[in-house]
N, C-alpha and C positions, 0 to 999 in steps of 0.2 A: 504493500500500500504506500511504499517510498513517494510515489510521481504524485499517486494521488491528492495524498495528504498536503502538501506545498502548495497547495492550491488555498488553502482556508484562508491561508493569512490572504493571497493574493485578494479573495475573493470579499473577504470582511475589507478591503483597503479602498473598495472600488470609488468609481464617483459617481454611479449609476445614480443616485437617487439627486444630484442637478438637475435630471429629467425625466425619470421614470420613476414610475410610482410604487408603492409595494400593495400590488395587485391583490385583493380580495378572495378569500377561499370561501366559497358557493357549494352547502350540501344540493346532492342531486335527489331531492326529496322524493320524488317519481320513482326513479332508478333504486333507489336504495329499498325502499319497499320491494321493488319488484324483485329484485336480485339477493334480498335479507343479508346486507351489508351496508358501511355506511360510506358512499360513496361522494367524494368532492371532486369540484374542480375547482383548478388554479388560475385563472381570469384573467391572464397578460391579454386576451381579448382587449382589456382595458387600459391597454397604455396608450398613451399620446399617436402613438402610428399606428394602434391595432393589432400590434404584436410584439415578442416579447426581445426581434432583434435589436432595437433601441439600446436595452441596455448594453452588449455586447460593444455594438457601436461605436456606442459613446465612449467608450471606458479607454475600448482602445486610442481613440482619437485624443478623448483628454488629456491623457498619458503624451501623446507625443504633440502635442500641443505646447504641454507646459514646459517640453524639453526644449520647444523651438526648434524641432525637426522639419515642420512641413508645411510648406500652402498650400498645396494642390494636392489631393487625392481622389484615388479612381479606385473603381470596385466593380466585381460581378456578383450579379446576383437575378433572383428569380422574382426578384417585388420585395421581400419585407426587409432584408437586408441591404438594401436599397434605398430606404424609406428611410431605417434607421442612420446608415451614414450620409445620407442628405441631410436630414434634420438633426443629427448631431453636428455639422459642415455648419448648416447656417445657427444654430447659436454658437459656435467656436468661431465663425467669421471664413473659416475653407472654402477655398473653390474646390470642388468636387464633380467629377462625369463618374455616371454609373453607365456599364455595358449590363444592355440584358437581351435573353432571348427573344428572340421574335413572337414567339408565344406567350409572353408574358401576358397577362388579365391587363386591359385597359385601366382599371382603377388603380394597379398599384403602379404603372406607367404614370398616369397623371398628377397622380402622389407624389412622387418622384419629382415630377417636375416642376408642380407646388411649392415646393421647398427650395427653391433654385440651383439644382441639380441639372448639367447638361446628362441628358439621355440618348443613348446607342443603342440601336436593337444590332444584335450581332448574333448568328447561331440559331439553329433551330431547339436548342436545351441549355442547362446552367454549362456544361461543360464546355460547349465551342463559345459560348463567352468568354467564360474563365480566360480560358487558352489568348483570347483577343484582345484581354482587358490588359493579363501578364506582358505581351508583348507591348501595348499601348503604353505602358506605365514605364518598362525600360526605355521605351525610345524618346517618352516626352520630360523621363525624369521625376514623375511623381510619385508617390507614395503608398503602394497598392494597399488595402483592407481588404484581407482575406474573411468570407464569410464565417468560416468558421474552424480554420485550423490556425490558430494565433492563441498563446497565451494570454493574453489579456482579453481577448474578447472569448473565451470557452469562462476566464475568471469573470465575467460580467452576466453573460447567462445563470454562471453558476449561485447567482443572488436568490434566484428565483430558488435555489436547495436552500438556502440560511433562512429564510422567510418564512416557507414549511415546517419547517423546524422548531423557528420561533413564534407562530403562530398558533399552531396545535398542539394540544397539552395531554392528549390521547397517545396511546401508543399508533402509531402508523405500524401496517403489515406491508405494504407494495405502493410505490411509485410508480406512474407512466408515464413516459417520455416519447414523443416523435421524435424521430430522427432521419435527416437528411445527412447532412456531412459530419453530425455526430458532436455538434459545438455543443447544443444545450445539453445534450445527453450527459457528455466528457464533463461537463462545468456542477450542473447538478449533480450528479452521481459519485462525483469525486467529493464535493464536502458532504452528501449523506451517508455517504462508508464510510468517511474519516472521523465524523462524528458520533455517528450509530451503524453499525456493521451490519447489525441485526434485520434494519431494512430493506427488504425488496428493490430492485430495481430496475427497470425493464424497458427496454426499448420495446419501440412500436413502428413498424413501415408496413408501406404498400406492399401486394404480392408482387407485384410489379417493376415497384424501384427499391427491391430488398437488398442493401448493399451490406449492411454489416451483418445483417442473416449468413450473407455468402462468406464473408472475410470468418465470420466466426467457424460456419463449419470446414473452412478449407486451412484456418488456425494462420492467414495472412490477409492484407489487404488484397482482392480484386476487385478487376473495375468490371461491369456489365455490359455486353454487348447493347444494351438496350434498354431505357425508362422508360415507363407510363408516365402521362404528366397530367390523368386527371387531379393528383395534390400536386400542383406545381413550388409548391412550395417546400419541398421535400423530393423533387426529381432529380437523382445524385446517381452518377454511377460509382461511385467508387468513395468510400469513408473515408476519412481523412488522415493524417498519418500520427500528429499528435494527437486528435482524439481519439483512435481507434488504441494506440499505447497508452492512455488513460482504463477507456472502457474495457477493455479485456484482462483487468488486472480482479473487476470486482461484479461485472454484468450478470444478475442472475439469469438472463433469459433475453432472448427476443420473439416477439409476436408479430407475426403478418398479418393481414387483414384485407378481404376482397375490395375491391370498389362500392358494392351493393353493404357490404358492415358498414364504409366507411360514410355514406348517406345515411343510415339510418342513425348514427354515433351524429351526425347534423340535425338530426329531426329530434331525437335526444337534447341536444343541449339547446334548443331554439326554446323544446315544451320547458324545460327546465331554467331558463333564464331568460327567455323573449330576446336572444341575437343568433344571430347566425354566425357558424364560425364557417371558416374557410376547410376543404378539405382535409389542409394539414393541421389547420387549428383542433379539428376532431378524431384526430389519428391517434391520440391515445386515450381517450374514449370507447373505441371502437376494440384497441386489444384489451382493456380494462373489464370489458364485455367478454370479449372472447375467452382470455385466462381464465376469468372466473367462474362461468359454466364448466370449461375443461375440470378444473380443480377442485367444483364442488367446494367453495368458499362460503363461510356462513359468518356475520359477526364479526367481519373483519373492518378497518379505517385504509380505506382505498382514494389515493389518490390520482386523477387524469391531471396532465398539465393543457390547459385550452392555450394552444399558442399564438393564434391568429383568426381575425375575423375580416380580413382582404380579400373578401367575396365576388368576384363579377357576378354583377345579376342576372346575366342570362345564363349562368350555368345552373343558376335555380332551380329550371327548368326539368332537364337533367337529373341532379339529388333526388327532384320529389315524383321519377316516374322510377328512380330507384331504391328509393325507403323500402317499400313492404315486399319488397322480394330480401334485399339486408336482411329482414326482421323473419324471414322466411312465415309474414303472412300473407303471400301473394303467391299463387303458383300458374304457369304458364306450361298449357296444352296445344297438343296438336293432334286429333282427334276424328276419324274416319266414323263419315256417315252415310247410309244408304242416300243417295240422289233419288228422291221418290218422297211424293208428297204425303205430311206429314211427321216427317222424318225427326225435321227441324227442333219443331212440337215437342216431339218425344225425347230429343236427348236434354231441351231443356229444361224439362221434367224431371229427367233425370240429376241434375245437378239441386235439386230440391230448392231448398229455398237459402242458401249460399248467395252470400255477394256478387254478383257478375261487376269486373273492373271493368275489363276489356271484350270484343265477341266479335271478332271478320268470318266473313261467311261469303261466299262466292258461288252459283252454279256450274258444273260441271258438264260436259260432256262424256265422261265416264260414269260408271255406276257407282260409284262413288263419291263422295265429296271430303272435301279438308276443311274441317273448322278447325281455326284461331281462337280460345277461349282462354280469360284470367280471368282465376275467382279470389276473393281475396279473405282473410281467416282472421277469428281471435285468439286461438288457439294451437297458431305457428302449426310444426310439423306435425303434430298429433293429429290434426284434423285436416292438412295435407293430404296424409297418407291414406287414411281413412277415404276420404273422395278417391284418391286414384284405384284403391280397393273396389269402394261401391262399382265403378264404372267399368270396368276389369270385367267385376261378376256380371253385368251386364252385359258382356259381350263387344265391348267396343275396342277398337285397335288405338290405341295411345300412343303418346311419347310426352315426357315432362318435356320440355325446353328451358326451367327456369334459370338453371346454367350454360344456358344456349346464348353467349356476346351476339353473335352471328343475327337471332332471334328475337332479342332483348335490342338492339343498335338498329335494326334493318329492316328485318322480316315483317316484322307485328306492323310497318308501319306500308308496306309494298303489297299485302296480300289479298288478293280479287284481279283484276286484272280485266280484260273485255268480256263482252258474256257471249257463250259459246252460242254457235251458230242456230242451233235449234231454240234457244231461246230469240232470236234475234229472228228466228223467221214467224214465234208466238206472237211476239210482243213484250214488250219488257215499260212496266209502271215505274218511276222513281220516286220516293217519298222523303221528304224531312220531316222527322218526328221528334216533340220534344217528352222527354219520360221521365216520371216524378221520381224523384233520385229515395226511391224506398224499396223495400222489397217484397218480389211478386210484381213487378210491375212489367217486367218481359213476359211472365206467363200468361198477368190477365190481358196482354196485347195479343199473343200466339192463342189464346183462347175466346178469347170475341170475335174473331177472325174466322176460327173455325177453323179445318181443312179445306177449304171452298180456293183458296188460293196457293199457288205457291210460290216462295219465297226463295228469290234469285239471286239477293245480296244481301248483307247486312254489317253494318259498321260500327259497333260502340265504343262507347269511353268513357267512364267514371272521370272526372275531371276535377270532384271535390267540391263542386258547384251543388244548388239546389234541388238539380233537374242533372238528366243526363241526354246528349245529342244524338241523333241515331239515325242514320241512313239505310233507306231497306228498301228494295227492288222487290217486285211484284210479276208472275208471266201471267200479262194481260194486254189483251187489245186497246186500243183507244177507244172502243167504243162501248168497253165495259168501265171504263172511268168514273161514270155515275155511280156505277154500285162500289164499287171499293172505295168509293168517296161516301158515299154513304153509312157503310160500315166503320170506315176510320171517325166519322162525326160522330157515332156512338162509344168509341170509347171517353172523349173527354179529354184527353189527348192535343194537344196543338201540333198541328202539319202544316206544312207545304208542300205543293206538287213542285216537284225537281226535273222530273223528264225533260223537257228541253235544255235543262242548263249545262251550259257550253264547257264544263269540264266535264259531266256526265260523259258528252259525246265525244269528248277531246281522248278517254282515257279509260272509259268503261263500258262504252256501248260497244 
């Protein structure tokens, strides 16, 4: 614990707190019922930049400020690191150019810029910046700030462990950490072992940009052929050299986490404190989660650190079509049914009175048909299973898809397609229907209807609204119009006739 230890003093010296705040620890009232443990988070959400690289920043910058080493510094980074040595730049008086990805979220770009920061988009990831900003900073003489393999900025992170410490007067059993290049991990983890041994400490990444998952089991640093960068903030191929010679002296464990844990650990901390944090802000939330189910933890003081809330809001979008699959309360079919009227009817029936999220439906010229069907659950996999069972013994040919990227990214949103030639020589009705977002309300539609018609499309979406939108094709002449018009006025129901509209015919007729 030699390396480690040398860090306390560092870390108790810092000047973080010229700027940053000591962040508030938040039980997760929700979560801790539901998990019977007592679960917090660590709110750097609530620093002046919205996360927790400020301090880090700073510390280092203050430091060679007061030496009178530098005016100009340059930095890569992926947005928060960014933020933080901008805004530590302008109250020190620093010119500062940050290089970031190309990909970086527009907010923390503007942030950046806010602070009067020159901004480079360089690279398609952190690393071909890195590499850009290294050579930019030898040739123009500035003063690089590495994100996170620097002592003094792994000692600035490392505030956020003396805080925890000093704050909670409970025994803590486990700490979680995101990690990207390993700064905050290395800075926190180092004063919690040197202090107290006894506590837990755990990194958390993506299955995606697992770098120190790898460096652990190959017992060296490698770098990854490749990162995901839905937590952009945490898109690292390769650990960093002093923090991974920190963390490997005392790391209980690392925990990976899909994309779909990693939205639901967002929709967790939203019900749980009204903000939203940024992917990697929720990244140790989500292994917090996952550990503790594995290990059957009961009664324990668990802490997540929430590191960031640099959110683009259209990735919003996104998160909340991936929560309840996370939450494994949403499951996703692909589902063979006889082409013959009726059909429809009966397998709807079949799924009894379950939430329908989602439901594409297309007519076939085969005897067969492929339905598209999400139902969604209170009772996660237990009652997952159970429907795929029900449906089994019924006779129907299945496939889950819910770990299907291909399905879940693409499919669910491409499937129907023109309607086959024998429908197209019946006749084909088009309908907008609005349907009262309750349940039972696809049956009592498929049952006021009768058999009298059959149903050549169908397109739904739970979308969280009051009502739910639903597109459904009809094989019927134009000149039966009156009566399925008449039949749809008895349910109650609000429609539009759609048959002419000009995407209909552009892409489904």
């Amino acid at each position: 614990m030699n390396k480690s230890s040398k860090y306390v003093t560092k870390i108790r010296s810092t000047n973080v707190y010229d700027v940053a705040l000591k962040s508030p620890i938040t039980k997760a009232v929700g979560l801790s019922l539901q998990y019977e443990n007592n679960i917090l988070l660590k709110r750097e959400d609530m620093q002046p930049i919205f996360s927790f690289k400020l301090r880090g920043a700073y510390n280092k910058l203050s430091k060679l400020h007061k030496k009178g080493i530098t005016k100009s510094v340059i930095a890569a980074s992926a947005g928060n690191h960014a933020q933080g040595v901008a805004f530590a730049s302008l109250k020190l008086g620093i010119k500062s150019t940050i290089i970031m990805p190309v990909t970086t979220p527009s907010i923390k770009i503007n942030s950046v810029k806010r602070f009067g920061a020159k901004v480079i988009l360089q690279g398609d990831n952190f690393d071909e910046a890195f590499k850009f900003a290294k050579d930019l900073a030898k040739r123009s003489e500035a003063t690089f700030i590495h994100p996170y393999d620097d002592p003094d900025v792994i000692a600035g992170q490392g505030t956020i462990g003396m805080e925890i410490l000093d704050t909670l007067d409970s025994e803590i059993h486990a700490i979680f950490v995101p990690v990207g290049g390993g700064g905050l991990l290395a800075g926190v983890g180092a004063y919690i072992k040197s202090i107290n041994p006894k506590i837990k400490v755990y990194g958390v990444e993506p299955e995606d940009a697992a770098c120190l998952d790898a460096a652990i089991k190959a017992d060296k640093r490698v770098s990854l052929k490749e990162v995901g960068l839905f937590a952009d903030g945490v898109a690292v191929k390769q650990i960093g050299k002093t923090t991974y010679s920190l963390i490997k002296e005392w790391i209980d464990g690392v925990v990976t986490v899909s994309v779909d844990e990693i939205c639901a650990a967002v929709q967790d901390t939203f019900q749980e404190t009204r903000t939203i944090p940024e992917p990697a802000g929720a990244l140790a939330l989500a292994g917090l989660k996952k550990l503790t189910k594995k290990k059957g933890w009961k009664n324990r003081n668990l802490v997540a650190i929430n590191s960031g809330a640099n959110l683009n809001f259209d990735r919003l979008s996104h998160i909340v079509e991936r929560v309840q699959l996370g939450e494994n309360k949403e499951v996703l079919l692909s589902v063979r049914i006889p082409e013959e009227k009726g059909s429809f009817r009966k397998f709807c029936k079949s799924l009894g009175k379950r939430m329908i999220s989602e439901f594409n439906y297309r007519a076939d010229d085969k005897n067969e048909a492929n339905i598209f069907v999400a139902c969604r659950f209170n009772d996660g996999l237990k009652e997952k299973k159970a429907l795929l069972s029900d449906l089994r013994k019924k006779g129907y040919s299945l496939e889950d898809l819910s770990d299907n990227e291909v399905a879940k990214l693409h499919v669910k949103h491409m499937v129907g397609g023109r309607a086959p030639k024998k429908v197209i020589n019946k006749g084909e009705l088009l309908f907008r229907v609005r349907f009262p977002e309750k349940p039972g309300a696809l049956i009592n539609f498929l049952d006021k209807l009768s058999d009298s018609w059959n149903i050549t499309l169908f397109h739904y979406r739970n979308q969280g609204a009051a009502y739910g939108r639903v597109l459904v094709g009809f094989e019927a002449k134009p000149s039966q119009k009156g009566k399925l018009i008449k039949q749809l006025k008895e349910l109650e129901y609000p429609f539009w006739d759609e048959t002419g509209n000009p995407a209909y015919s552009a892409f489904l007729e």
